[in-house]
SEZA-798818 format. One record per residue (C-alpha): residue in one letter; x, z, y negated. Coordinates in steps of 0.05 Angstrom, whole numbers, padded with zeros to 5 digits, always signed. Each point is the difference from the previous one (the first is absolute). Example, Ala and Ser with C-alpha at 12.3 -4.5 7.8 and 13.67 -1.06 7.14 Angstrom:
residues 2
A+00246+00156+00090 S+00027-00013-00069 
This chain:
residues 542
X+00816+01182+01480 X+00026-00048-00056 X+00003-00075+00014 X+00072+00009-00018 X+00006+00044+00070 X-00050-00045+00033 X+00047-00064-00007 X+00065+00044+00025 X-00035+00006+00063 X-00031-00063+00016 X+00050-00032+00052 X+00053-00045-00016 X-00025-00066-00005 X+00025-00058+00029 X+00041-00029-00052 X+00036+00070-00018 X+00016-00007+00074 X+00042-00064-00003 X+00074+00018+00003 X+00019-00030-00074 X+00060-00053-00012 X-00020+00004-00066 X+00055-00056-00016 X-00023-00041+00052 X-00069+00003-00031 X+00026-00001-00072 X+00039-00077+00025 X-00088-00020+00020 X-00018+00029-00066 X+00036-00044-00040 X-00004-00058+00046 X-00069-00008-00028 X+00026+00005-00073 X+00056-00048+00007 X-00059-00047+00019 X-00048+00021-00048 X+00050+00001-00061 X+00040-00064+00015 X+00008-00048-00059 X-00043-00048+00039 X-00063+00041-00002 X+00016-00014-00081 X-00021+00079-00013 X-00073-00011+00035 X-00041-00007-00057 X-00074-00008+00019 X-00031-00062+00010 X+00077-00037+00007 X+00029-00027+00065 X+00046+00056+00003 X-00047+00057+00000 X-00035-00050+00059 X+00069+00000+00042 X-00011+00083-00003 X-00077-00006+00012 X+00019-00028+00064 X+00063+00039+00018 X-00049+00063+00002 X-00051-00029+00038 X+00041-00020+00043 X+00035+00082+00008 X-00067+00015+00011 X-00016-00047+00051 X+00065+00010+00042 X-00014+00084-00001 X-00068-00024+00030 X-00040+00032-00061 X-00069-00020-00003 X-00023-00045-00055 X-00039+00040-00052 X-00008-00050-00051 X-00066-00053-00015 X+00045-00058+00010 X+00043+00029+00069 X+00056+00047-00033 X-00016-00033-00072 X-00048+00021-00051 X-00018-00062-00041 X+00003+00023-00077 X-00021-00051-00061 X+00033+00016-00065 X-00008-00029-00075 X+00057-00018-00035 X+00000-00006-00074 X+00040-00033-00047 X+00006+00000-00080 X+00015-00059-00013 X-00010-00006-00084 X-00011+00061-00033 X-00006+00026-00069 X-00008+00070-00030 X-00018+00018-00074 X-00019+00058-00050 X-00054-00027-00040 X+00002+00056-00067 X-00048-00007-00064 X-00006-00077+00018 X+00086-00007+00015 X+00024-00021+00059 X+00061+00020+00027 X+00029-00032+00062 X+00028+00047+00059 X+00062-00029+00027 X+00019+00016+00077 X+00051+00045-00019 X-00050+00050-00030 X-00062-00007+00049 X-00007-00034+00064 X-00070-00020+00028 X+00000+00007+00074 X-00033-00027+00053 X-00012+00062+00033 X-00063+00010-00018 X-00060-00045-00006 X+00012-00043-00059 X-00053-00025-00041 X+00021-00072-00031 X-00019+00031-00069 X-00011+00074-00027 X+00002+00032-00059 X-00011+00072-00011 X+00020+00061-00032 X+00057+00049+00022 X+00000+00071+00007 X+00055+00046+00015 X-00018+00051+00059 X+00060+00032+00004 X+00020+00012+00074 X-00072-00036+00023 X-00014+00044+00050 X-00052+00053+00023 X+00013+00065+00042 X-00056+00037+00018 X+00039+00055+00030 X+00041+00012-00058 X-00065-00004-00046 X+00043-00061-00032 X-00031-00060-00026 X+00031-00062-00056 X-00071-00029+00002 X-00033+00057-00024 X-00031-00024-00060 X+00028-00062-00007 X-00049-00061-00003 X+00031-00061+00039 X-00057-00047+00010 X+00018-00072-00007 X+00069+00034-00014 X+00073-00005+00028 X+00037+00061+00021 X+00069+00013-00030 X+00038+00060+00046 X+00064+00014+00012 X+00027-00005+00078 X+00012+00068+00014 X-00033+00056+00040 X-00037+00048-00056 X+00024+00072-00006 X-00039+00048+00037 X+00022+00057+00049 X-00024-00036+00066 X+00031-00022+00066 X+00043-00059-00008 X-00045-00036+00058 X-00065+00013-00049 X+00041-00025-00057 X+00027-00066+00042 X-00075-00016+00022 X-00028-00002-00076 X+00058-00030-00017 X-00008-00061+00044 X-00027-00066-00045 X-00060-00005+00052 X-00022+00071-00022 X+00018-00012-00071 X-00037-00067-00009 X-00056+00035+00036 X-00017+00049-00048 X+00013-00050-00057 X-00043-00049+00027 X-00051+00058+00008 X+00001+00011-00064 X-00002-00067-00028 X+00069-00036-00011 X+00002-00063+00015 X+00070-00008-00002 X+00066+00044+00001 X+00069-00003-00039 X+00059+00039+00031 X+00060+00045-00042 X+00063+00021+00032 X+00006+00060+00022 X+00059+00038-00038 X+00019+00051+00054 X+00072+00009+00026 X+00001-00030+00075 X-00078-00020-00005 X-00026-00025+00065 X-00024-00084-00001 X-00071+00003+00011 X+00002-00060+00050 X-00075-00013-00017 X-00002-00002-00067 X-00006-00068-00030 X+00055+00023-00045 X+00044-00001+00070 X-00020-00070+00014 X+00012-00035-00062 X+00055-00055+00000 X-00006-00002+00069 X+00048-00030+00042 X+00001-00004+00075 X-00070-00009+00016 X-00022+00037-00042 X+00028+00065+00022 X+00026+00062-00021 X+00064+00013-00039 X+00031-00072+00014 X-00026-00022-00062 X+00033-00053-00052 X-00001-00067+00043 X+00019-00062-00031 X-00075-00021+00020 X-00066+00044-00012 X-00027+00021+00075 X-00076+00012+00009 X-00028+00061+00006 X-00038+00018+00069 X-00059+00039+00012 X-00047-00002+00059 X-00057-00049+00010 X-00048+00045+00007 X-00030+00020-00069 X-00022+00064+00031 X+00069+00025+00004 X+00035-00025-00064 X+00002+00061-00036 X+00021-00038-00067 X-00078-00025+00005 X-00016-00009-00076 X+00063+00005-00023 X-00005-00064-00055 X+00066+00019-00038 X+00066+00039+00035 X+00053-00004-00058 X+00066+00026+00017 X+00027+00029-00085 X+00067+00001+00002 X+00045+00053-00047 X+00015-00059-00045 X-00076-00021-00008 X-00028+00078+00000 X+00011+00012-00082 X-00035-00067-00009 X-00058+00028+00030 X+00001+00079-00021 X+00008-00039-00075 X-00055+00024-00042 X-00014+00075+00038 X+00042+00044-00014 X+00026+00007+00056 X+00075-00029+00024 X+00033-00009+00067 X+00055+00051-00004 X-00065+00054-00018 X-00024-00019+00061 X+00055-00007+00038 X+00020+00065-00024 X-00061+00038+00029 X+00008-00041+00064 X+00071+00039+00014 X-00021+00062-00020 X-00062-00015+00045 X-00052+00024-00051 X-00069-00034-00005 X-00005-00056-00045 X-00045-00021-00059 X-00062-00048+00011 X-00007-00055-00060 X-00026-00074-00008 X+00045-00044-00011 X-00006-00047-00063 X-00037-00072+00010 X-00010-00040+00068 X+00043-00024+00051 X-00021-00073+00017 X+00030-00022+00069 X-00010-00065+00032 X+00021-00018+00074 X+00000-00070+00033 X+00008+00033+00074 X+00010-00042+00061 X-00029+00021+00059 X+00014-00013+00079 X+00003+00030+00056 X+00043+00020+00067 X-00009+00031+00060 X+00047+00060+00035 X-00021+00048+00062 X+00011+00067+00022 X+00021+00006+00067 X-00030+00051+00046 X+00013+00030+00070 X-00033+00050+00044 X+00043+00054+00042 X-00075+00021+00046 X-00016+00078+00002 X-00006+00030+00062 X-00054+00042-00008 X-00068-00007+00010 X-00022+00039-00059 X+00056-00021-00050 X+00022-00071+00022 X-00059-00027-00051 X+00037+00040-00063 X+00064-00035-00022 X+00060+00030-00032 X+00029-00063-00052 X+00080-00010-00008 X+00009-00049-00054 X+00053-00029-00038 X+00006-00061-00052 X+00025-00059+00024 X+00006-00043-00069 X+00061-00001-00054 X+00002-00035-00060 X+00034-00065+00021 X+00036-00042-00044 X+00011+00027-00074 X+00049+00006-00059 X+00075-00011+00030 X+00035+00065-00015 X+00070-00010+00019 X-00001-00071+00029 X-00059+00021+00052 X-00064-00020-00016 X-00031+00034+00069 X-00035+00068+00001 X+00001+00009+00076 X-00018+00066+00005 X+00028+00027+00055 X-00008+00077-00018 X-00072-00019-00036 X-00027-00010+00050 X+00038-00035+00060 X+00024+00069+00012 X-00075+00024+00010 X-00027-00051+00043 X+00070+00003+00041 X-00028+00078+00009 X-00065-00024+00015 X+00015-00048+00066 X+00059+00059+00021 X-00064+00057+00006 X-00041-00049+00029 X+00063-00014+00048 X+00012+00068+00007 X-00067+00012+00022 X-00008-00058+00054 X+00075+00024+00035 X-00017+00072-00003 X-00064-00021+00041 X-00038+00051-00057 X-00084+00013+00016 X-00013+00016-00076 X-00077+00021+00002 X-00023-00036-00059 X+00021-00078-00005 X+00052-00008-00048 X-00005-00065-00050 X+00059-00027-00022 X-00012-00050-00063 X+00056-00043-00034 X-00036-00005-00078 X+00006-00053-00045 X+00001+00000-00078 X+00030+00065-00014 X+00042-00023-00051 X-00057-00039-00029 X-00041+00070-00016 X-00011+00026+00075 X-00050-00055+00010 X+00006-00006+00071 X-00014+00079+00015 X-00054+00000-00044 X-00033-00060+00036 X+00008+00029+00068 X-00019+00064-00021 X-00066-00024-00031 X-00004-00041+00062 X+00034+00026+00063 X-00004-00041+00062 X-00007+00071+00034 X-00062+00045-00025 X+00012+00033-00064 X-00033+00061+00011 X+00051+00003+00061 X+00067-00008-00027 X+00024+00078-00006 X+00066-00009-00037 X+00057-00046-00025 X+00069+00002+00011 X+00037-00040-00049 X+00068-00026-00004 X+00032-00039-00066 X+00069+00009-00019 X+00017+00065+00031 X+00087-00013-00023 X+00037+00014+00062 X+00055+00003-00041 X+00035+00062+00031 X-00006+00054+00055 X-00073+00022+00012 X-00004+00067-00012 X-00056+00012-00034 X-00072-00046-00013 X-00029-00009-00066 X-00080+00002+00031 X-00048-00023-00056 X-00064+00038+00008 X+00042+00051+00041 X-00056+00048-00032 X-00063-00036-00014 X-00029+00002+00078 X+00018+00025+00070 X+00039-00056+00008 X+00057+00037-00025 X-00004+00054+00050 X+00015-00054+00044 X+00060-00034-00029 X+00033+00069+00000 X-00009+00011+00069 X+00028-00073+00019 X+00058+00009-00056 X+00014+00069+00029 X+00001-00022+00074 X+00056-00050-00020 X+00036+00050-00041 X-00023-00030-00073 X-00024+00043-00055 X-00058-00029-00050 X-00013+00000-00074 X-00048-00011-00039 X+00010-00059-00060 X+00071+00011-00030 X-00031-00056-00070 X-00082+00015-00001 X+00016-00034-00070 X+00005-00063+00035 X-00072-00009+00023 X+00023-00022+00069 X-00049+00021+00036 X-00053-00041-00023 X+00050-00056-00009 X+00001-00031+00073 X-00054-00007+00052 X-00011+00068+00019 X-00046+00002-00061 X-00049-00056+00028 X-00016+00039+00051 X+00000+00073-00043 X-00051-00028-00048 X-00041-00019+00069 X+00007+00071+00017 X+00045+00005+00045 X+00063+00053+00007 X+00065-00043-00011 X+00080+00019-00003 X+00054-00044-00029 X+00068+00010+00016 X+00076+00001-00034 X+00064+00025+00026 X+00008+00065-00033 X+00058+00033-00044 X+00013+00067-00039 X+00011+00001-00071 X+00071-00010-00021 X+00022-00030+00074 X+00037-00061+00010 X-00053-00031+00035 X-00050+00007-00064 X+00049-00039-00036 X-00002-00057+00046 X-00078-00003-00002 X-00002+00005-00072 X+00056-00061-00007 X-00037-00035+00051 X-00067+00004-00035 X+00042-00019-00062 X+00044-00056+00028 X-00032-00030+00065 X-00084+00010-00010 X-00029-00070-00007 X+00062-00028-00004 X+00030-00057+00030 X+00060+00044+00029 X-00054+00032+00042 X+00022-00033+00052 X+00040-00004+00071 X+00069+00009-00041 X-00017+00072-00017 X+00019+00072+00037 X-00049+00040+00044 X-00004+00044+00054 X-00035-00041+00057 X+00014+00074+00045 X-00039+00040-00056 X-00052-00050+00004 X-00008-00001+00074 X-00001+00089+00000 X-00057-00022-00058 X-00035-00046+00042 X+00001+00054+00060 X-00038+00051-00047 X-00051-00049-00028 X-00014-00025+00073 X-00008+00077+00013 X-00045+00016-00058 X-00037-00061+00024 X-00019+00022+00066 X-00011+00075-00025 X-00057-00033-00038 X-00032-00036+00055 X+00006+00057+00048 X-00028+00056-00047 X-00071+00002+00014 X-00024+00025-00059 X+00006-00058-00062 X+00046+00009-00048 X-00036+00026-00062 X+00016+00007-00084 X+00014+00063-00022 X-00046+00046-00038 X+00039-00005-00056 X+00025-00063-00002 X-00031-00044-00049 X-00005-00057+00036 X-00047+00030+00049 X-00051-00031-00044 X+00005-00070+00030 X-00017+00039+00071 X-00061-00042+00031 
């Protein structure tokens, strides 16, 4: 029998049972959002008063659903973080003895990565920087970088494989750590010149001029904003990262000058998605950083729905969604506040309705189910990737993670974008609880955009464990793929993300229904969910 015909016949569950007002429970859905995205919460940017205020708000859901604490603090998972700050900066070409001073509209030196107050060390151009086993593709292949900085372009290389294999070697932790492997000591970012490229939130080439916090895409602020990465050294993946030099399109002929090699070549074979050559560039790059360095404190908050059984209560299904924004930034229009209420309000407003949901419906789920607000998402997933290194639940017992960021209840649910939807059994799963509720799935309608290693599903995936991320979905052509695509365009990390915009509290609340469903169906199957054979991330499988 397939597990598809297995979950049809597994009795409806207690939440499926409730008789649905799904406006009723669309009005409770955004309650939490018109809390969490006020102007007073100033767009809950970590380590700020405001993203306190929210801190407490969820605790405080928690508490009043009578969810156990599942934190090391109560509900809250204490988390240090570094900040970093360039204060004085100044990048040069040193050539034949010459010196030629960068200016910051050529090449920005971020604090990204783990600046070194002085370097000075050759370049070399590695193309797309990236290695592929599966594709037999490799820009390193002989290429000497020791002692050398790594010039690539950002932008996924050109080989026939999944776009989920191409997203994970595209990431700037798996780029800088076959660089480092090989011997840079530093990295220098290109544009990438594709129509509708994806931002590669992780890049430092993302997080240069940063404004808000810090964070991604609200960039320009009248005042440079430290970067943040997490206290623990173990877990900064920039690690020996001395230089991260954002080259601009203005600064790239400056430093191509000499090899024979121009921007628009490159650019060229970027668009047409060809391979690209491998050269050294001519002279040095001398950087030097005066960096400021402090430090602030922000939690995850964590709460335990208990399993019923006696053999499963100990294994924990995870439901997490981000709980930071990027706070106060560069006034677009007058407003100067990225509250955030679609990224990710919207998620953690899903969150506290399953966990709801669950507690009303009086649902036994077999395994316990761990519901964890994360902080620093918009900072590089740093809060994920702390609890995921360490959970305050066994590792080895956490069997899956559901996670919700900016699913765009923007219309009529008829269909959900699942990311993952075929990577692990987990997907037989969502189609059952989709299906039950009269939803369709689909797989990724953009794989281009990397986004499912771009939120917090991919802390937990690079732990091993099967994941889904979710959007509302849309057919090609439709109306409603318009409305994403303007939204992305328009709204995403914007300040007019916010309470003033349109959405479908009713298609959230039918969305909240099936994620509560695929929830339980998780807890309740006895067998743990598992990566498929042929999915490449069943790698990471402990």
């Amino acid at each position: 029998m397939s597990i598809v015909r297995f979950l049809r016949l597994i009795p409806l569950i207690a939440v499926s049972a409730l008789a649905a007002d799904y406006a009723a429970e669309g009005k409770l859905w955004w309650s939490h959002i018109q809390f969490l995205a006020d102007d007073a919460l100033e767009g809950r940017n970590i380590g700020t008063p405001g993203f306190l205020k929210a801190v407490q708000y969820v605790e405080t859901q928690f508490e009043k659903l009578g969810l156990k604490p599942a934190g090391t603090s109560g509900y809250l998972q204490p988390i240090k973080f570094e900040t970093r700050l360039i204060s004085e900066s100044t990048v040069e070409l040193v050539r034949d003895g010459a010196t030629d001073t960068i200016a910051p509209a050529e090449a920005i030196l971020s604090s990204r990565g783990d600046p070194a107050p002085s370097v000075e060390a050759p370049m070399v151009f590695v193309g797309y920087g990236m290695q592929i086993p599966e594709a037999h593709y490799d820009d390193l292949a002989g290429v000497d970088l020791k002692g050398k900085i790594a010039v690539y372009v950002n932008a996924p290389a050109p080989v026939d494989v999944s776009g989920n294999v191409k997203s994970h070697y595209s990431s700037s932790s798996e780029r800088w750590a076959v660089l480092k492997r090989a011997g840079a000591v530093g990295v220098a970012t290109l544009p990438n010149a594709r129509p509708n490229a994806p931002a590669n939130p992780n890049d430092p080439a993302a997080q240069a001029g940063q404004g808000a916090g810090g964070g991604r895409g609200a960039g320009g602020g009248r005042t440079p904003q430290p970067s943040v990465v997490l206290a623990d050294h173990d877990l900064q993946d920039s690690a020996g990262q001395t230089v991260s030099l954002t080259i601009t399109r203005r600064g790239a002929e400056k430093f191509f000058a000499g090899t024979g090699h121009t921007l628009d070549e490159i650019d060229e074979l970027v668009k047409a998605n060809k391979p690209l050559p491998h050269f050294p560039l001519v002279g040095t790059l001398r950087a030097k950083a005066t960096v400021q360095r402090g430090a602030l404190e922000a939690p995850n908050v964590a709460a335990l729905y208990p399993g019923s059984d006696a053999k499963l209560k100990d294994e924990y299904v995870i439901m997490s969604a981000h709980l930071d924004h990027l706070g106060v930034g560069r006034p677009v229009n007058g407003d100067s506040i990225y509250n955030g209420a679609m990224d990710d309000a919207s998620g953690i407003a899903s969150m506290l309705e399953v966990a709801r949901l669950l507690k009303e419906s009086g649902a036994k789920p077999k395994r316990s189910v761990l519901f964890v607000a994360v902080t620093g998402e918009e900072k590089g997933e740093l809060g994920s990737h702390y609890f995921a290194a360490h959970p305050t639940v066994p590792a080895r017992n956490i069997v899956a993670d559901i996670n919700l960021d900016m699913f765009l209840p923007l219309y009529a649910l008829k269909v959900i974008e699942v990311q993952g939807l075929t990577e692990s059994s987990l997907g037989d799963h969502v189609r059952a609880a989709a299906k039950a509720l009269g939803v369709e799935v689909q797989t990724d309608r953009e794989p281009e955009q990397n986004r499912f290693i771009r939120s917090d599903q991919y802390s937990f995936i690079r732990r091993g464990v099967p994941s889904l991320a979710f959007k509302f979905g849309y057919e090609f052509g439709s109306p409603e793929e318009k409305i994403r695509r303007d939204w992305v365009k328009n709204v995403y990390h914007k300040p007019n993300d916010d309470l003033s915009q349109p959405v479908d509290p009713a298609a959230a609340a039918l969305f909240d229904r099936i994620i509560a469903s695929l929830v339980q169906r998780v807890a309740d199957t006895p067998a743990r969910p598992t990566w498929n054979d042929d999915s490449f991330f069943e790698r990471f499988a402990k």
